[in-house]
SEKOL-970523 format. One record per atom (N, C-alpha, C): residue number from 1; residue in three letters; x, y, z. Coordinates in pm, 1 decimal. Layout:
residues N
REC, NUM, ALA, X, Y, Z
...
end
This chain:
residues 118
REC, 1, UNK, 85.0, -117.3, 0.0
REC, 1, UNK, 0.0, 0.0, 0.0
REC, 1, UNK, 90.1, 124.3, 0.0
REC, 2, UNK, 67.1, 210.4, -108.9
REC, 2, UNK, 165.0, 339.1, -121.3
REC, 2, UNK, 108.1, 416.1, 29.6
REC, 3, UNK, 174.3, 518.0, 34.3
REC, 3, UNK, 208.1, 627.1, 148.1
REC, 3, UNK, 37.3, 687.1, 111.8
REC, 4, UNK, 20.8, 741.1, 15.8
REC, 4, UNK, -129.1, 816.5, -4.9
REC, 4, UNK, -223.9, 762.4, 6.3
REC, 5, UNK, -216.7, 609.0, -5.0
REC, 5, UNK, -339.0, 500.8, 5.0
REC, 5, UNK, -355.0, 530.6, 174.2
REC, 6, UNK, -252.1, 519.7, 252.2
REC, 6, UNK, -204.1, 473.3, 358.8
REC, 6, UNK, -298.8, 607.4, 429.6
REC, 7, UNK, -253.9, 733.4, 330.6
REC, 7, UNK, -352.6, 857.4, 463.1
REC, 7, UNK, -444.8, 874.5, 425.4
REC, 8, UNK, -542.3, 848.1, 318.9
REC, 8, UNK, -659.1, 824.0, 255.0
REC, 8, UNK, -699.3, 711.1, 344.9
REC, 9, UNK, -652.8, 618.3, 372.4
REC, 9, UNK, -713.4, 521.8, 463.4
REC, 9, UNK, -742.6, 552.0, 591.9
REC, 10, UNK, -653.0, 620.8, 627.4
REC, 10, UNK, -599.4, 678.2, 792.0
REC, 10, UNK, -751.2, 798.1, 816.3
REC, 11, UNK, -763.7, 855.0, 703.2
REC, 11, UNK, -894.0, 1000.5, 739.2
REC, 11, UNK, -1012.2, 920.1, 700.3
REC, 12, UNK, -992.8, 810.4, 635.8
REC, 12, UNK, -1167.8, 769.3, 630.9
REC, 12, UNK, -1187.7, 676.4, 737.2
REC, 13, UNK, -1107.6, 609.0, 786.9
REC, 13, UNK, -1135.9, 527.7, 901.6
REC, 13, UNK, -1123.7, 545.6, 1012.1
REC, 14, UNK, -997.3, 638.3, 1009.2
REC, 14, UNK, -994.3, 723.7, 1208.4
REC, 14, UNK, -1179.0, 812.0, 1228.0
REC, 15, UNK, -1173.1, 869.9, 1177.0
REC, 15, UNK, -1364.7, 917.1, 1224.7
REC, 15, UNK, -1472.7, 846.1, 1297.4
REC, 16, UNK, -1453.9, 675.5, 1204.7
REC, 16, UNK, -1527.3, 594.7, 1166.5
REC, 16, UNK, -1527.8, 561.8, 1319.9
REC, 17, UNK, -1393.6, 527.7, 1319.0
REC, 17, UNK, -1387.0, 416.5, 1478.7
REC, 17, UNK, -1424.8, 568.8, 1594.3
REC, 18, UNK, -1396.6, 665.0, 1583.1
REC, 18, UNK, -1400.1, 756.3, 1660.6
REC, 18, UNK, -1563.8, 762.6, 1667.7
REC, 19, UNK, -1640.8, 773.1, 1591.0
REC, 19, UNK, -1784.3, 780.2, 1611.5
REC, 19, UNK, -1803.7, 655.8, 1683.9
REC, 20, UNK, -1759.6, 563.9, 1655.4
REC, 20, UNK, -1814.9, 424.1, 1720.1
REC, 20, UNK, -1745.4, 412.4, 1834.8
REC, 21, UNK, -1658.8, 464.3, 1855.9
REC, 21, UNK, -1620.9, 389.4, 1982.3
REC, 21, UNK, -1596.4, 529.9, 2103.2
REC, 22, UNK, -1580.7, 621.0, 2054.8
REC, 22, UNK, -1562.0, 746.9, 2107.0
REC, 22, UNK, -1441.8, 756.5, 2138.6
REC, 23, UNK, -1331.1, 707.0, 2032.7
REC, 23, UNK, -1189.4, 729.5, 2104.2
REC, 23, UNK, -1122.1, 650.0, 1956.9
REC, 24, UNK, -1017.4, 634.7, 1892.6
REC, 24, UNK, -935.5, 628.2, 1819.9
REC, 24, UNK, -781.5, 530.6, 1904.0
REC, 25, UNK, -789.4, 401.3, 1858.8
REC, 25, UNK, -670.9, 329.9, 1897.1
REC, 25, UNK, -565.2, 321.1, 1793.0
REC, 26, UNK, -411.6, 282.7, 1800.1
REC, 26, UNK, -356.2, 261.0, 1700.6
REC, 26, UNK, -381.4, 99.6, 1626.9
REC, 27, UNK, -403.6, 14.3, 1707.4
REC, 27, UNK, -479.7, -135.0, 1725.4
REC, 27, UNK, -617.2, -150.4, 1621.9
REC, 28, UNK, -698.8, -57.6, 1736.9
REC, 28, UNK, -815.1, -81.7, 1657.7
REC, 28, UNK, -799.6, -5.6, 1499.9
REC, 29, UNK, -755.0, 97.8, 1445.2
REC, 29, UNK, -749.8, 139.4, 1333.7
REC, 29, UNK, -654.4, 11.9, 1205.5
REC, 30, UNK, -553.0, -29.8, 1339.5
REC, 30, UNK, -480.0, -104.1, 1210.4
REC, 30, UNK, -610.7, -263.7, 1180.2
REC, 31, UNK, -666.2, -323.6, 1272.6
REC, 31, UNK, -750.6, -357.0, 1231.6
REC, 31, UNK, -831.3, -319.1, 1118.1
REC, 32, UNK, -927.0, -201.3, 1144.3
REC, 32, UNK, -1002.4, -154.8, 1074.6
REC, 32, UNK, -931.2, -161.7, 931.5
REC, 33, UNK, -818.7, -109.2, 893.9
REC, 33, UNK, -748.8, -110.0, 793.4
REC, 33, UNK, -719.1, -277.5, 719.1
REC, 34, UNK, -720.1, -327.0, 794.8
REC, 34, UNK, -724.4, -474.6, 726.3
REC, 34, UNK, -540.0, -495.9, 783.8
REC, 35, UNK, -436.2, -418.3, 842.8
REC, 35, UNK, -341.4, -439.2, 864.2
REC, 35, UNK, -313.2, -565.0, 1011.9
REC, 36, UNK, -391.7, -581.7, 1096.7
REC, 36, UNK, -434.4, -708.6, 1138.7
REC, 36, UNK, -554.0, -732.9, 1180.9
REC, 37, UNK, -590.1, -887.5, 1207.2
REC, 37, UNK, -659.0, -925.1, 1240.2
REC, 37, UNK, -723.1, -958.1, 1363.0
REC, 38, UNK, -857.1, -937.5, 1378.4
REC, 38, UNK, -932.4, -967.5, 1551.3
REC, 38, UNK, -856.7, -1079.3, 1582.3
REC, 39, UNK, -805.8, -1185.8, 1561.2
REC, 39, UNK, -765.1, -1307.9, 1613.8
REC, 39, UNK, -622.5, -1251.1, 1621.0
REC, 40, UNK, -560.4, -1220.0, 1497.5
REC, 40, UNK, -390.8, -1176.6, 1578.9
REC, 40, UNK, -392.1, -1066.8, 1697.0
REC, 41, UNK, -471.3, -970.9, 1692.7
REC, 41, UNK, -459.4, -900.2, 1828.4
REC, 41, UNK, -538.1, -975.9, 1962.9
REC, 42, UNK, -602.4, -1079.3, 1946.2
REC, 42, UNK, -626.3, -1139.4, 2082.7
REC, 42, UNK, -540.1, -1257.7, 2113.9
REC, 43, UNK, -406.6, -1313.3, 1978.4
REC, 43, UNK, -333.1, -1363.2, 2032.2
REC, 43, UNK, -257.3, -1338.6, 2118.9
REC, 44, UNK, -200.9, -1248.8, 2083.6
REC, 44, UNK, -87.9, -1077.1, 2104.6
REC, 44, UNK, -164.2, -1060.2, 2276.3
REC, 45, UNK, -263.0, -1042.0, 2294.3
REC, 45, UNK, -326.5, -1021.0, 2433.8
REC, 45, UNK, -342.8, -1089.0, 2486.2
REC, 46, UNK, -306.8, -1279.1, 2470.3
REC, 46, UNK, -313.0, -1414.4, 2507.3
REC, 46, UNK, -132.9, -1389.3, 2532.0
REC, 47, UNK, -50.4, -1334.9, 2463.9
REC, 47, UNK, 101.4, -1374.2, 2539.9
REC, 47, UNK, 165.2, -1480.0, 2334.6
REC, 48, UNK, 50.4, -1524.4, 2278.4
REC, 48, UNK, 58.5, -1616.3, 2190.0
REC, 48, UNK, 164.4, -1529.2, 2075.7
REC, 49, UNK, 148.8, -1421.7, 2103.0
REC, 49, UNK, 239.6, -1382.2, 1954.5
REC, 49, UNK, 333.8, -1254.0, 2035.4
REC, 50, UNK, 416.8, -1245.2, 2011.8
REC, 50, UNK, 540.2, -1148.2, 2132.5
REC, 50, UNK, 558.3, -1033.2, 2128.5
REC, 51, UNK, 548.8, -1008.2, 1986.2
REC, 51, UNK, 518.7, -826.4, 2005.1
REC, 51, UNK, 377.8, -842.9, 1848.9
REC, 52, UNK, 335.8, -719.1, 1863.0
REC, 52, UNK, 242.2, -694.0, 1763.8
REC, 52, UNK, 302.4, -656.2, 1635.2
REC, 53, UNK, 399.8, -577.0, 1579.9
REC, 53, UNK, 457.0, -572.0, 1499.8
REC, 53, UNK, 482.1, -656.6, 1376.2
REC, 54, UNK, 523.9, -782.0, 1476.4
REC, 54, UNK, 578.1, -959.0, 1397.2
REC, 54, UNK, 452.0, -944.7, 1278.9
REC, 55, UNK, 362.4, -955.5, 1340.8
REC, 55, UNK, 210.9, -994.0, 1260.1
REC, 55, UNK, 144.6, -871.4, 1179.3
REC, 56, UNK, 164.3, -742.7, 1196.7
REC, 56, UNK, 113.5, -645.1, 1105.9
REC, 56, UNK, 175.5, -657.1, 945.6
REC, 57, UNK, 61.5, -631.6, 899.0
REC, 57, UNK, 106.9, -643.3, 758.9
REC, 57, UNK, 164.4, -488.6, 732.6
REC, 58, UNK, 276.6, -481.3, 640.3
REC, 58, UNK, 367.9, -389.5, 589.4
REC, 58, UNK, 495.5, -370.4, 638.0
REC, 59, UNK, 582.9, -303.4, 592.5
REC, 59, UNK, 695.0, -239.5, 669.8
REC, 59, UNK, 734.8, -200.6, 748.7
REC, 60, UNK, 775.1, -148.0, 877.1
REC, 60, UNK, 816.7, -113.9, 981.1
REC, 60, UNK, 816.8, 47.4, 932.0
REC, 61, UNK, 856.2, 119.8, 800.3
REC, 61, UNK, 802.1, 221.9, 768.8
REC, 61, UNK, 781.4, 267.9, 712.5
REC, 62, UNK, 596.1, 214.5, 693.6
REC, 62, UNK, 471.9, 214.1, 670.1
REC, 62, UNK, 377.4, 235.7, 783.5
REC, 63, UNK, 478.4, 142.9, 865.1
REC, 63, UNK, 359.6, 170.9, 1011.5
REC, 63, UNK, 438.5, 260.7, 1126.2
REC, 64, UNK, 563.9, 317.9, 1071.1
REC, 64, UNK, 569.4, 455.2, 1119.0
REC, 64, UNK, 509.8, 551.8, 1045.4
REC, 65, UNK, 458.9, 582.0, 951.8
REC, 65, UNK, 432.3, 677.3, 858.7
REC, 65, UNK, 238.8, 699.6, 883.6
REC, 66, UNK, 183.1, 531.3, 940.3
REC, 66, UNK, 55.5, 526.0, 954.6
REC, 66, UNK, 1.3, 599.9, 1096.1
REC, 67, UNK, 118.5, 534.3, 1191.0
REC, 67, UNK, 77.7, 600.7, 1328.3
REC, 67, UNK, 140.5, 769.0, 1321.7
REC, 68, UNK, 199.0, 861.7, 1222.0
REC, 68, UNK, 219.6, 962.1, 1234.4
REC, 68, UNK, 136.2, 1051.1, 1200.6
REC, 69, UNK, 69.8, 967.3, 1100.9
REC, 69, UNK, -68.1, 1018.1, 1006.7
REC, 69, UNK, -190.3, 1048.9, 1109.7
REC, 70, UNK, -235.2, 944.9, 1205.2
REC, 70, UNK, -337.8, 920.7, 1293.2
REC, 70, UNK, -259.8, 1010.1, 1403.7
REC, 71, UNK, -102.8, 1069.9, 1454.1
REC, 71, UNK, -114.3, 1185.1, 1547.1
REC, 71, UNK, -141.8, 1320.8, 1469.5
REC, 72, UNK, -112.8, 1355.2, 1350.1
REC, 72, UNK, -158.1, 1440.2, 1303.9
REC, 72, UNK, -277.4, 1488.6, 1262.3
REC, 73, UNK, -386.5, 1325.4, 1257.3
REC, 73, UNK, -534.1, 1348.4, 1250.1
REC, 73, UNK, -605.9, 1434.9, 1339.0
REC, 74, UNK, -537.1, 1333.2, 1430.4
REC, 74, UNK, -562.1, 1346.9, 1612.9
REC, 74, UNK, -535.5, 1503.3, 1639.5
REC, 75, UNK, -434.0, 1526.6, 1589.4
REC, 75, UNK, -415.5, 1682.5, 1628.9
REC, 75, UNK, -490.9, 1802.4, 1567.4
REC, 76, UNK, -501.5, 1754.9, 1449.2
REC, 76, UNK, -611.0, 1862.0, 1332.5
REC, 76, UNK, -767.2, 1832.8, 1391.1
REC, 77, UNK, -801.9, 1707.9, 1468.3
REC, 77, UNK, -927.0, 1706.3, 1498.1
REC, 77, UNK, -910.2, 1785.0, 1645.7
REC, 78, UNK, -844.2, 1837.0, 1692.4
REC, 78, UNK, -833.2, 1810.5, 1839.2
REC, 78, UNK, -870.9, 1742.2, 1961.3
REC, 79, UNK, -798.9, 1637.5, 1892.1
REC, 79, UNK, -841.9, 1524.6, 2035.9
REC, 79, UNK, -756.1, 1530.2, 2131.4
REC, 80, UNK, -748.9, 1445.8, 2209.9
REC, 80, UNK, -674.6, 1458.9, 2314.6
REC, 80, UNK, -604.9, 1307.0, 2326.1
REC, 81, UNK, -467.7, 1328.3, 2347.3
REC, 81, UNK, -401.9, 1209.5, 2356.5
REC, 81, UNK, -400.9, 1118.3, 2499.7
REC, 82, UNK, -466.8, 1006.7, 2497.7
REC, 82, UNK, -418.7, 934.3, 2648.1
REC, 82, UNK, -302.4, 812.5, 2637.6
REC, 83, UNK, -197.5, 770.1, 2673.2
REC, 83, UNK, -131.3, 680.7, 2698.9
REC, 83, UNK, -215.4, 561.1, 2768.3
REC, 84, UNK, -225.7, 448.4, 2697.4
REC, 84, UNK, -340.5, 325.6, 2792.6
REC, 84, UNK, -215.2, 212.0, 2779.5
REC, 85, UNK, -166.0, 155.4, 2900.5
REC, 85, UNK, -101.2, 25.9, 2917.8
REC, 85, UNK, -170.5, -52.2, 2880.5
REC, 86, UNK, -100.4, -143.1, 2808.4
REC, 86, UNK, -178.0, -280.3, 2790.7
REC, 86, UNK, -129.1, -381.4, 2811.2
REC, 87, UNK, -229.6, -458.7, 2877.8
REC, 87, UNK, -123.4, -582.9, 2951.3
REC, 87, UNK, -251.5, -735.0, 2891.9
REC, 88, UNK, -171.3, -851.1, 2944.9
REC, 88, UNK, -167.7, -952.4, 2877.5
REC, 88, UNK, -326.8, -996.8, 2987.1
REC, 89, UNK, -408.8, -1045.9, 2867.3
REC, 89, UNK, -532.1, -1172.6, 2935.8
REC, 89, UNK, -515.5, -1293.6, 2992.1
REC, 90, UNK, -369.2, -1355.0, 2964.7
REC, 90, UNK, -390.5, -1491.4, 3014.3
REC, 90, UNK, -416.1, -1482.2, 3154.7
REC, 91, UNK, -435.3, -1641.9, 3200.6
REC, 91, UNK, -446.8, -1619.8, 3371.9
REC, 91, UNK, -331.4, -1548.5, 3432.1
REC, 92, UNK, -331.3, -1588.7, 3546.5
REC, 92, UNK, -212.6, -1531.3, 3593.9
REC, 92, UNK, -161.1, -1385.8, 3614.9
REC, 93, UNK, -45.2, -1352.3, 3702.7
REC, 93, UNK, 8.1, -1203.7, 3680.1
REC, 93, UNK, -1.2, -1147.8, 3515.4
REC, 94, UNK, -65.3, -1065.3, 3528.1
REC, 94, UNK, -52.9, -993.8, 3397.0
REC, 94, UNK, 47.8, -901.0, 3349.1
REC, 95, UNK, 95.2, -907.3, 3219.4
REC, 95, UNK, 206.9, -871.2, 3165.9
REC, 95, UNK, 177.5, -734.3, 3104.8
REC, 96, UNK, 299.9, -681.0, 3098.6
REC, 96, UNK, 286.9, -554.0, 2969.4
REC, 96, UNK, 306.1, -630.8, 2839.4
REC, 97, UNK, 232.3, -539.8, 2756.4
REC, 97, UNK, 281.1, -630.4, 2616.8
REC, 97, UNK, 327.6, -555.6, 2527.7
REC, 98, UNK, 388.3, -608.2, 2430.4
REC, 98, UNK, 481.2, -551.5, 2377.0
REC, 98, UNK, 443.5, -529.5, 2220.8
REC, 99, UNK, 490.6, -415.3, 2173.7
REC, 99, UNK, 423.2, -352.0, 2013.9
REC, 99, UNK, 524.7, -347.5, 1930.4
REC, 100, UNK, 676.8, -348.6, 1963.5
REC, 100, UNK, 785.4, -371.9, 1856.6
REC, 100, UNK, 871.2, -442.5, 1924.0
REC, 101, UNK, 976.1, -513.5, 1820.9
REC, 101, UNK, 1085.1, -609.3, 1831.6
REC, 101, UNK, 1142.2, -592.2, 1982.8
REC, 102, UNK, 1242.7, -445.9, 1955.7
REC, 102, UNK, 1325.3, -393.2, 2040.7
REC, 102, UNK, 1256.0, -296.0, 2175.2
REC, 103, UNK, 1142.5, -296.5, 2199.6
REC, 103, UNK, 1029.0, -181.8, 2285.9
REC, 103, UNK, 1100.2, -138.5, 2260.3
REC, 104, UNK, 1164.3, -34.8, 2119.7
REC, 104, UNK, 1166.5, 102.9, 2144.5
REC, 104, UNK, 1064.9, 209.2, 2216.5
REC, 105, UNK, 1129.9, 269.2, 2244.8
REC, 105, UNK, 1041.4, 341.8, 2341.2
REC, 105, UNK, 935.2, 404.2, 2277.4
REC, 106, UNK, 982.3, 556.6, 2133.6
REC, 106, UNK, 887.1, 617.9, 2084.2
REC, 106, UNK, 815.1, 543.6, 1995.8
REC, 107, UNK, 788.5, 376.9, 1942.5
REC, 107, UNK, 726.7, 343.7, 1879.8
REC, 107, UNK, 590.5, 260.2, 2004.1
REC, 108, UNK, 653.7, 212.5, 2143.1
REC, 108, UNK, 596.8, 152.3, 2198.3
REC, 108, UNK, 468.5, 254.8, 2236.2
REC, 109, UNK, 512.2, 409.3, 2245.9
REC, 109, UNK, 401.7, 510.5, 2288.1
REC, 109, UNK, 363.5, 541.8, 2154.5
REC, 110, UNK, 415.5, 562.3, 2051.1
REC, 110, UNK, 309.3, 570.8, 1929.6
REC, 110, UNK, 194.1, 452.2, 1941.7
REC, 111, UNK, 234.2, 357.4, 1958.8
REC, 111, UNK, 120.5, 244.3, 1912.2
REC, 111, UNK, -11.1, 221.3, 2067.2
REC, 112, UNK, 78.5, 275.3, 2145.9
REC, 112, UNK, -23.1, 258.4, 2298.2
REC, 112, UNK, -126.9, 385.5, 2326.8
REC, 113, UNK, -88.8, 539.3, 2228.1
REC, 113, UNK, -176.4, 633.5, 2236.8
REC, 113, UNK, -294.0, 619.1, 2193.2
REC, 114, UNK, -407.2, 641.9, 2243.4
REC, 114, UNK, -531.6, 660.5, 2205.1
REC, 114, UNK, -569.7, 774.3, 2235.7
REC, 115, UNK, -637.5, 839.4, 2130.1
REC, 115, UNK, -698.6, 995.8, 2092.1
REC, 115, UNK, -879.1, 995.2, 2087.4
REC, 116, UNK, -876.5, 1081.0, 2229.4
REC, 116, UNK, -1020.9, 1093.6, 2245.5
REC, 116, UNK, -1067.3, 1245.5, 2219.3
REC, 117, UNK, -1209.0, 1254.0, 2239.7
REC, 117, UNK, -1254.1, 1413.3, 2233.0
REC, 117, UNK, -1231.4, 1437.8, 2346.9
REC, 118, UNK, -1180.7, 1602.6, 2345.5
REC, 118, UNK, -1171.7, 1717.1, 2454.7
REC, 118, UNK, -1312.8, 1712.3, 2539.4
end
């Protein structure tokens, strides 16, 4: 998917989930986008797949270029950014989970921000 498909996708579907859900994930959009699937992100939240990244479809940057698109949405709509931890469903102590190879740091908070209304 070229770069223009990519923010053409990013403004018709960030709204979408924002009307429906009242808040904008980087998760739920790459879903929405067809970049993964309901079952790979509830593996990913089972512990079953190790970071989310492994399983997104595209480049590493593509899906910097996607989550930069959705803070700049976020910012032209004025939403408001929240940081949400996400940790693991299996039984047991629950884990943080992880969104790239290396948890870099600024990709682990790109992908964990969610943008709500003021």
């Amino acid at each position: 998917m070229s770069k223009k498909k990519i923010e053409q996708s990013v403004y018709r579907d960030a709204p979408v989930l924002l009307k429906e859900k009242g808040y904008i994930s980087p998760v739920d959009l790459l879903v929405k986008m067809d970049r993964l699937t309901e079952k790979q992100v509830k593996d990913w939240r089972m512990k079953k797949i190790s970071y989310l990244e492994r399983v997104a479809s595209g480049n590493l940057g593509k899906m910097n270029h996607l989550l930069k698109l959705l803070q700049r949405f976020a910012k032209e709509q004025n939403l408001k950014s929240s940081i949400t931890v996400y940790k693991s469903w299996e039984k047991g102590p629950k884990q943080d989970l992880q969104f790239s190879k290396i948890r870099n740091p600024h990709m682990e908070k790109l992908h964990s921000t969610h943008y709500v209304r003021n």
